[in-house]
N, C-alpha and C positions, 0 to 999 in steps of 0.2 A: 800638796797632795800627800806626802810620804807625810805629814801628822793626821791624815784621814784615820789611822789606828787609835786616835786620840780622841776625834772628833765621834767616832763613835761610842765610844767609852761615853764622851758626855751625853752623847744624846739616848745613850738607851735609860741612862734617867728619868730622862724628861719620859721618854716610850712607857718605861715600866712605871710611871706613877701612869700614864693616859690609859696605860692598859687595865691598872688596879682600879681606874677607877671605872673601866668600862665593865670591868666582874662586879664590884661593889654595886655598882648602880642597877647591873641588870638582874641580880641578884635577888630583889626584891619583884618578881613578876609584875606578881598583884598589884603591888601598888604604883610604879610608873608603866606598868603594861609592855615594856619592850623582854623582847627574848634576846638573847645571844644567838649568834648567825651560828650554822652548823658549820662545821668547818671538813672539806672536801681536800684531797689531794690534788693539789696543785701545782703548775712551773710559774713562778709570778712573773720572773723576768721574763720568761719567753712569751708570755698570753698576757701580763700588762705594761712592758716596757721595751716593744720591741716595735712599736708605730714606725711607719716606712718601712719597714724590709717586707718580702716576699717571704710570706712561711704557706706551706704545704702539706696536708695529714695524707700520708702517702697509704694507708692501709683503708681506708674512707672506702667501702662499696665493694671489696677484693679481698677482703677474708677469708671467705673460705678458696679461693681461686692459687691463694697466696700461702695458707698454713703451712704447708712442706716446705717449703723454699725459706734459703739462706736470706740474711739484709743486702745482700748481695746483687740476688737473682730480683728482689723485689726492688731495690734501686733502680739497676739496670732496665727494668718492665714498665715502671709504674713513676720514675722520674727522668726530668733530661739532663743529669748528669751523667760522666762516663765513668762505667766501671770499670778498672783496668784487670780483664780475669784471664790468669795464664789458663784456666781450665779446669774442669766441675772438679771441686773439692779441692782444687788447688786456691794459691794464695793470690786474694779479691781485693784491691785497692779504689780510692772515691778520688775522682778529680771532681771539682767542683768550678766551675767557669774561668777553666784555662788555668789551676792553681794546681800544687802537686800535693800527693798522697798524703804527706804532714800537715797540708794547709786546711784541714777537717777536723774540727772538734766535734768525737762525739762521745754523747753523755746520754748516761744510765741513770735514770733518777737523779740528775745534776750532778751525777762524777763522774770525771774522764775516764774514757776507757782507751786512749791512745797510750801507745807503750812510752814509758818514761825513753829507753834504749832507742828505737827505730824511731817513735815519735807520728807511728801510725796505726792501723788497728786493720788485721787478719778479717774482713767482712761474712769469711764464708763459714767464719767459727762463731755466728750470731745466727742463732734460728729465729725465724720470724713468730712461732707457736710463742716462743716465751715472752711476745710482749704484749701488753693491752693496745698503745700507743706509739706511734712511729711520725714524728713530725720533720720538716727538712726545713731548716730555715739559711737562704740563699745570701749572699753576702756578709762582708766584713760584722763581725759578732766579738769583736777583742773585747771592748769595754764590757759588756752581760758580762762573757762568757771565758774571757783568758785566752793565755796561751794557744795557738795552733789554729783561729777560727778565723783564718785569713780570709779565706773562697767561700765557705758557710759553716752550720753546724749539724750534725746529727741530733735530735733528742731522741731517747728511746723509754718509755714508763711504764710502768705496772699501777694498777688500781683495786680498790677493792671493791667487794661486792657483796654489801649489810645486808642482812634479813632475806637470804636467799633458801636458808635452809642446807640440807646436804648435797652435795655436786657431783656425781661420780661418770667420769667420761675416758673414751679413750678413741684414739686417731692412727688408724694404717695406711700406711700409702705406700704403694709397690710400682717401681717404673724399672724402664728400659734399664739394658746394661748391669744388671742388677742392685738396681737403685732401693733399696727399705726405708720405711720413716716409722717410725713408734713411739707414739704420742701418749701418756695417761694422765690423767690430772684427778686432783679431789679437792674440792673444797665444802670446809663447813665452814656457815656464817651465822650471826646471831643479830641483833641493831647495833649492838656495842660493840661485836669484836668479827675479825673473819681471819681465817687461815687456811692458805690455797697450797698445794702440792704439784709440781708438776716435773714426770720424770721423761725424755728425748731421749731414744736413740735413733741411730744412723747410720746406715754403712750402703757402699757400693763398690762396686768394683772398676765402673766408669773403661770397662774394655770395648769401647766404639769404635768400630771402624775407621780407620786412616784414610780421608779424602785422599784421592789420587794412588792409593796403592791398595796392597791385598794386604797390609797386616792392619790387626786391632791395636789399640792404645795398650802398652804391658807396660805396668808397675804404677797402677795408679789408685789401689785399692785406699777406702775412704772407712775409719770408722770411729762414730764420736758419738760422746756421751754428755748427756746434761741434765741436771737438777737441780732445781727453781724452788726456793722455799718464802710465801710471801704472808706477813703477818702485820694484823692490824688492830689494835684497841683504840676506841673512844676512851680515852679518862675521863671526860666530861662531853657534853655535848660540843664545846665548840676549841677541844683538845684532843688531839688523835697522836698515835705514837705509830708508827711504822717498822717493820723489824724484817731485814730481807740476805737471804743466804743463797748465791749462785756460784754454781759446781761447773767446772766442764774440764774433760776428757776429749784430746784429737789424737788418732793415730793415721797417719796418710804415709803412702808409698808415693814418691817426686818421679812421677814418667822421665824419657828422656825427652830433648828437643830433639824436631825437624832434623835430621842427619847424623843425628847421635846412637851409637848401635846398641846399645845399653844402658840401662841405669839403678844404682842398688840403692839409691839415696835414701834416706827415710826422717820426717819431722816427726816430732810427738809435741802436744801443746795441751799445757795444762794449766787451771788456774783454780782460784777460790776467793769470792768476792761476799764480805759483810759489811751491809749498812745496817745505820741506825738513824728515823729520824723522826721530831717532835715539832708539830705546828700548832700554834695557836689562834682562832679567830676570834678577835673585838670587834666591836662593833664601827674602831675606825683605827685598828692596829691588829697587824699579823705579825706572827714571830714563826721562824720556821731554824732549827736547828738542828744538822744534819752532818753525821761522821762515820767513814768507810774504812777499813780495810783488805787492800788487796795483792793477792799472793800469785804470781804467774812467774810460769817455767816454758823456757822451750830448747829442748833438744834438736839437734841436728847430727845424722851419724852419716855416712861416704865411705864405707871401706876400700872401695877402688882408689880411692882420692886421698886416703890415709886423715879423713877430717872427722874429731868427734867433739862436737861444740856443744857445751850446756852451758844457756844463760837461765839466771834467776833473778825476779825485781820483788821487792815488796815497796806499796806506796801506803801512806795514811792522809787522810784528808776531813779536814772537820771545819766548817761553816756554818756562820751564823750570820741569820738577815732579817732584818724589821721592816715591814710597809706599812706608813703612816697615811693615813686619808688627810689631805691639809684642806679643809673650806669642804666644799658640793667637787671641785672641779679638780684638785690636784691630788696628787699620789708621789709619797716620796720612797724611796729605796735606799737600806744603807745596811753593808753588810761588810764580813771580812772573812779572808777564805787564809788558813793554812796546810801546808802540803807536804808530809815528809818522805822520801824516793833514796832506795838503796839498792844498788842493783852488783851482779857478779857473775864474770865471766872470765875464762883465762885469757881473753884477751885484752883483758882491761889491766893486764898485772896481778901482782897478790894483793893489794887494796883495793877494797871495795867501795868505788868513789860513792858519797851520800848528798842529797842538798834538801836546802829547807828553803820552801817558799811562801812568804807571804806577801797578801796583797790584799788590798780595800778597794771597795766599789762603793759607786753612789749614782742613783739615777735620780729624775725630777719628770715629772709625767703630767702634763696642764691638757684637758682635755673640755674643750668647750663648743658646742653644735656649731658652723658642720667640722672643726678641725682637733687635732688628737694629736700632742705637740709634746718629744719625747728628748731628756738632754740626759747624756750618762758619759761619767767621766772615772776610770782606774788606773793605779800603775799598783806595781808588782816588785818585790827585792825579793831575788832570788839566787845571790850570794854575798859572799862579803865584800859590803860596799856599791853591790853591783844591782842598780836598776833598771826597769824597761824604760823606755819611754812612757811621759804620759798619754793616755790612751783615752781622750775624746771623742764622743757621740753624739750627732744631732738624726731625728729623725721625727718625720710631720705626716699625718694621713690627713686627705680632705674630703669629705662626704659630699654631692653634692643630689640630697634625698637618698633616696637607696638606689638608684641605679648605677651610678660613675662615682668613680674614686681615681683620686692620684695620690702617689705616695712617692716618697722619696728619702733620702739621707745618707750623710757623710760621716766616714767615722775611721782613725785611726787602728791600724791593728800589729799584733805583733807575733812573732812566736821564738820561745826561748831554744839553745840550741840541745839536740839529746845528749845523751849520754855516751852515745856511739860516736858523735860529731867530737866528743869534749874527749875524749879518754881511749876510743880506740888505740892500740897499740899492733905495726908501727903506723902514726898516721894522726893519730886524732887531734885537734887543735884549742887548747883550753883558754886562745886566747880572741875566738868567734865572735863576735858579738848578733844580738836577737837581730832576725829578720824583720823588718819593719814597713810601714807603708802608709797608703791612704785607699780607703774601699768609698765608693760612691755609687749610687744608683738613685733609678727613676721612672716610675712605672705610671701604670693606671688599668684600671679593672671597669670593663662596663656590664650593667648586666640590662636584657630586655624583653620582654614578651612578644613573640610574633608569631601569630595565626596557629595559638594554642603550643608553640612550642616556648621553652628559656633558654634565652641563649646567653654567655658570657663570653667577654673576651678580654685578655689579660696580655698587656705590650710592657718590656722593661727594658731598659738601655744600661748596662751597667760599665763600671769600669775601674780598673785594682793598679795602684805604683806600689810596688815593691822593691826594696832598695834592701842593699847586703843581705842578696840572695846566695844562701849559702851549696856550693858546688863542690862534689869533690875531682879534685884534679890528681894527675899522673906526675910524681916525683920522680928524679935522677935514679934513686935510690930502689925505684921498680916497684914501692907503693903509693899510693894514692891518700891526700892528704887534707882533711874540706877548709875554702876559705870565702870570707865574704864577697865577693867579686861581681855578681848578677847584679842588674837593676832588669826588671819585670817588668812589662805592660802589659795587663789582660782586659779586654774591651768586649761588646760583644751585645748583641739585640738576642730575646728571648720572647716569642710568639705563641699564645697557647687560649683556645677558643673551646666549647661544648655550646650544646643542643641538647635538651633534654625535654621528654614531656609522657604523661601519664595519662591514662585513659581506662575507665574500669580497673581490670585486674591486668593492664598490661601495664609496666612500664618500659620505655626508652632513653639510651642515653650516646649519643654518639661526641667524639673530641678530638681532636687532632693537638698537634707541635709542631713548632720548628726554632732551633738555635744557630747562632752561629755564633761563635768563638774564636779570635784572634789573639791568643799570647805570643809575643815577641818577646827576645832577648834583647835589652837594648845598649850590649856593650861587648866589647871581644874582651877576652881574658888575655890576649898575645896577638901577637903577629900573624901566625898560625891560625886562627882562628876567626874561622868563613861564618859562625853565628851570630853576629850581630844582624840586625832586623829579620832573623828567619823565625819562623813558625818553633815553640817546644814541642819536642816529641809525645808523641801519644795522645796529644790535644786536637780531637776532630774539627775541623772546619765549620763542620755542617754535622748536623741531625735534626732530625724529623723523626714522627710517629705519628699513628693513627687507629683512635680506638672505636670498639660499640661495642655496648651490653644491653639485652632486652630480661627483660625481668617476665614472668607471668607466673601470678600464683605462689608455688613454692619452686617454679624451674625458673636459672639464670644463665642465659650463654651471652659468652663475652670472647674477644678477639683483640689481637694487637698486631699492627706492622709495623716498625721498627727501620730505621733507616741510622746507619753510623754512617760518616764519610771517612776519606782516607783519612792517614793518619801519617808521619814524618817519624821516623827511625834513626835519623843521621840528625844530629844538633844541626848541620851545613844544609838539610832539606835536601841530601843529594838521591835518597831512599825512602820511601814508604811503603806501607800495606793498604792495599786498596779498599775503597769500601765496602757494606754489606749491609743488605737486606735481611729481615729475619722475622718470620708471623708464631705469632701461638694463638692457639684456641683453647677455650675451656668451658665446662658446663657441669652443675651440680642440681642436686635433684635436695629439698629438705623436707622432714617428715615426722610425723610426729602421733605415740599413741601412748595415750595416758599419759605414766611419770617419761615416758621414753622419747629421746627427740634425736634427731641426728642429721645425719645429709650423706649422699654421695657425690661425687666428684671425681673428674677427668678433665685430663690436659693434655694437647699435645705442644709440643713445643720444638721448631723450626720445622714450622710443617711441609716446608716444600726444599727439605733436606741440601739449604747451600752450605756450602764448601767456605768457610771463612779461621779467620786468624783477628782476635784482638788484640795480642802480644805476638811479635815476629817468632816463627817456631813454635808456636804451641797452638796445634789441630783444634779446634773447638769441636763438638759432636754432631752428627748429623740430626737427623727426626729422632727423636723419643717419645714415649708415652710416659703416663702417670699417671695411677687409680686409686683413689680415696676412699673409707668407708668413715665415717663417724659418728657416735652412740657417745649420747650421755643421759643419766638417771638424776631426776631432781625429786626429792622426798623436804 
């Protein structure tokens, strides 16, 4: 595998002569009558090489319900995963089936957007307005996808949109607490080229009411800025080049906790993110070649606390990957990704630790009626000398007609250790090695027609070993220092059914969930140490949801009930936070005269104002509201 860097060398030979010859040949129309395929923006690995796993288009029906809201609050609503939120505008973390906050790759047009440093990704600094695309893909994702995609992966894309003409829109939303959203966007498109504009801002003051007493939330003011720049040319018909620049500005004020009499704390977060990318479609060869740079800063100041912390990372990442059509039936994948991360904080010392990673991939894709048979195998060296393990994938879907599928698959995963694990000072351990494991699962999907309605049901059994799980533990010394010591078990059934049906100008769609998730520790680090076979913290038992939306015309109202269970606060299971209930409603009205189209929109959200904590000590908000207006002009 580690001469996989070679083995691609040789085969984009063979690629670029199949390719030259697929322009040569199609070159001439007229005379053997074939065109060249237009070529579309695409994720190949995640929509043609990801057979057996559970993926989800989580913005599907909810767009406009959703535009204001963080990736955060749309997780949280609209999948069953947990979102770990100390509270609006504060910092939003993903567990993904009993996995922790690092164990979630997500990716922006195929680049990580997890912090080289933490080795996670602030959710509530993602506005849902800036993407087209929002997919969830559930389970072990190492081999696609790298480092960190233990529990699943995020994708998040932008697209474009030829022959539209000129686009001029803009989006207000004013809620509770003094909540603002200000949306504007422009695009002009042509067949051959398009370029979208889109500027965010945000700010609240998030002063709610404190369940159980007479004061309001103080020191929690929210205000963030973002600009989205997305650019597109055709070179040719069946070559497109991509060109995308994102901006963002956080300024937030850190409340105190539950019992804390004040707080001056204050984050500021800030980044700037360039890609570049260039794909090509043959007519039995894709080449996609894609390269980012990204610049993120985040301050932390405490003057009570005497703490003023500024870290800085820049990463660079440039990938390159060919899909070969083999026969009618197979699809081969073979690409190579390097990574360069350098980051600086006074806590890391006066050197600013740097590493280079590279890694090769390769899938195999045999797809023949009714089964769809997926084998993908990578490893990674990401320092001197120092490799991941190899990282194999098997995974099978079986049709059987259109109504029943079973899918399933096993596959290796890994994730390397941050920055903060390696180099913290005092404390950090450069001698870690990657967390590692095996991810399995096995589902099946039915779908059926009864008495004019469709219904689906979708059952999965999954289950994740994780070995030198890395923990930081408490030294002699009064700091805290991470070493490989965990093994993991996360297991767990996932339930999730709809009912949908249409009639005239009505439509209906009603759906329910339920999860249950068991992560265990399955080893004590000491004597001391009462967490072996107990529950990890902040991984609910239990959830449940239940939704409907009716559609008529141009009006949509939609509803969600939400059920989280307790949750364990003590590694021993000697303390938790109880569970909670939580409904929102929403409904938009859309409209349209002449060039002019738009909608309005309302939402209320925890409509029957309970009293809950998703993090111990931090209040979550009672009832809010939220009012939308939105106008755009198409010429």
């Amino acid at each position: 595998m580690r001469h996989l860097l070679y083995a691609f060398l040789g085969i984009t030979t063979v690629c670029y002569a199949a390719w030259g010859q697929d322009v040569s040949e199609g070159a001439d129309t007229a005379a053997n009558g074939r065109v060249l395929p237009e070529v579309t923006v695409e994720a190949p690995r995640l929509e043609a090489f990801s057979a057996g796993h559970k993926v989800v288009a989580l913005t599907e029906g909810v767009r406009e319900a959703t535009a204001a809201q963080s990736m955060a609050d749309l997780l949280a609503q609209q999948s069953s995963v947990f979102v770990k939120n100390y509270g609006p505008g504060q910092l939003a973390s993903l567990s993904v089936r009993g996995t922790g906050a690092s164990h979630t790759a997500v990716l922006w047009n195929g680049f990580p957007l997890n912090s080289p440093m933490l080795g996670q990704l602030d959710l509530s600094l993602v506005p849902v307005a800036l993407t087209d695309e929002v997919d969830l893909q559930y389970g072990g994702g190492g081999a696609l996808f790298g480092s960190g995609a233990l529990g699943g992966s995020l994708h998040l894309r932008n697209q474009p949109h030829f022959g539209r003409g000129v686009s001029v829109g803009t989006r207000t939303t004013l809620g509770s607490f003094g909540y603002q959203h200000h949306t504007a966007e422009a695009t002009v498109s042509h067949q051959r080229w398009s370029t979208s504009l889109k500027l965010l801002h945000q700010r609240a003051e998030n002063n709610f009411p404190i369940p159980g007493t007479e004061r309001r939330q103080p020191h929690a003011r929210l205000r963030q800025t973002h600009l989205l720049l997305d650019n597109y040319l055709r070179i040719q018909t069946n070559q497109l080049l991509s060109l995308r620049l994102w901006s963002g500005q956080s300024d937030r004020d850190l409340p105190p906790v539950r019992g804390q009499e004040r707080s001056v704390a204050e984050q500021d977060d800030g980044f700037l993110r360039l890609s570049a990318e260039w794909q090509q479609q043959g007519e039995r060869m894709q080449w996609q070649v894609r390269s980012a740079w990204f610049h993120e800063r985040l301050d932390y100041q405490d003057s009570v606390a005497g703490t003023d912390s500024r870290s800085r990372s820049q990463s660079a990442t440039t990938e390159a990957e060919g899909t070969m059509r083999i026969g009618e039936r197979g699809e081969w994948n073979l690409g190579v990704n390097h990574n360069y991360t350098r980051a600086t904080t006074a806590s890391y010392g006066p050197e600013a630790p740097q590493r280079h990673r590279t890694a090769g991939f390769t899938s195999f894709r045999y797809k023949t009626d009714p089964w769809d048979v997926v084998a993908s195998l990578r490893e990674e060296r990401y320092g001197a000398g120092q490799w991941t393990p190899l990282v194999p994938s098997l995974g099978a879907t079986w049709h059987h007609f259109e109504s029943w599928m079973l899918r399933g698959n096993v596959t290796r995963v890994y994730r390397i250790p941050t920055f903060n694990d390696l180099f913290w000072q005092p404390g950090g351990n450069p001698d870690l090695r990657p967390e590692n494991g095996w991810s399995g699962e096995l589902g099946t999907h039915l779908t059926k027609a009864w008495l004019g309605w469709q219904g689906e049901l979708d059952l999965t059994g999954f289950s994740h070993h994780i070995e030198d799980w890395i923990l930081w533990l408490p030294q002699r010394g009064g700091y805290w220092t991470p070493v490989n010591v965990r093994r993991v078990w996360s297991r767990g059934l996932e339930a999730e059914g709809a009912l949908q049906r249409a009639w005239g100008d009505w439509q209906a769609k009603l759906s329910g969930s339920y999860h249950y998730t068991r992560s265990t520790n399955r080893n004590a680090t000491s004597e001391s140490d009462y967490s072996q076979g107990k529950q990890l913290i902040y991984v609910p038992l239990h959830q449940a949801s239940g939704q409907f939306r009716v559609d008529y015309r141009a009006w949509k109202l939609g509803g969600l009930y939400q059920f989280t269970g307790y949750r364990y606060i003590t590694s021993d299971n000697s303390a938790f936070l109880p569970g909670y209930g939580t409904s929102h409603v929403w409904a938009s009205w859309a409209w349209r005269y002449h060039s002019l189209r738009g909608h309005v929109s309302g939402r209320i959200d925890n409509l029957w104002n309970q009293a809950y904590e998703v993090v111990e000590a931090r209040p979550m908000p009672g009832r809010s509201a939220q009012l939308g207006l939105t106008i755009y002009f198409t010429h």
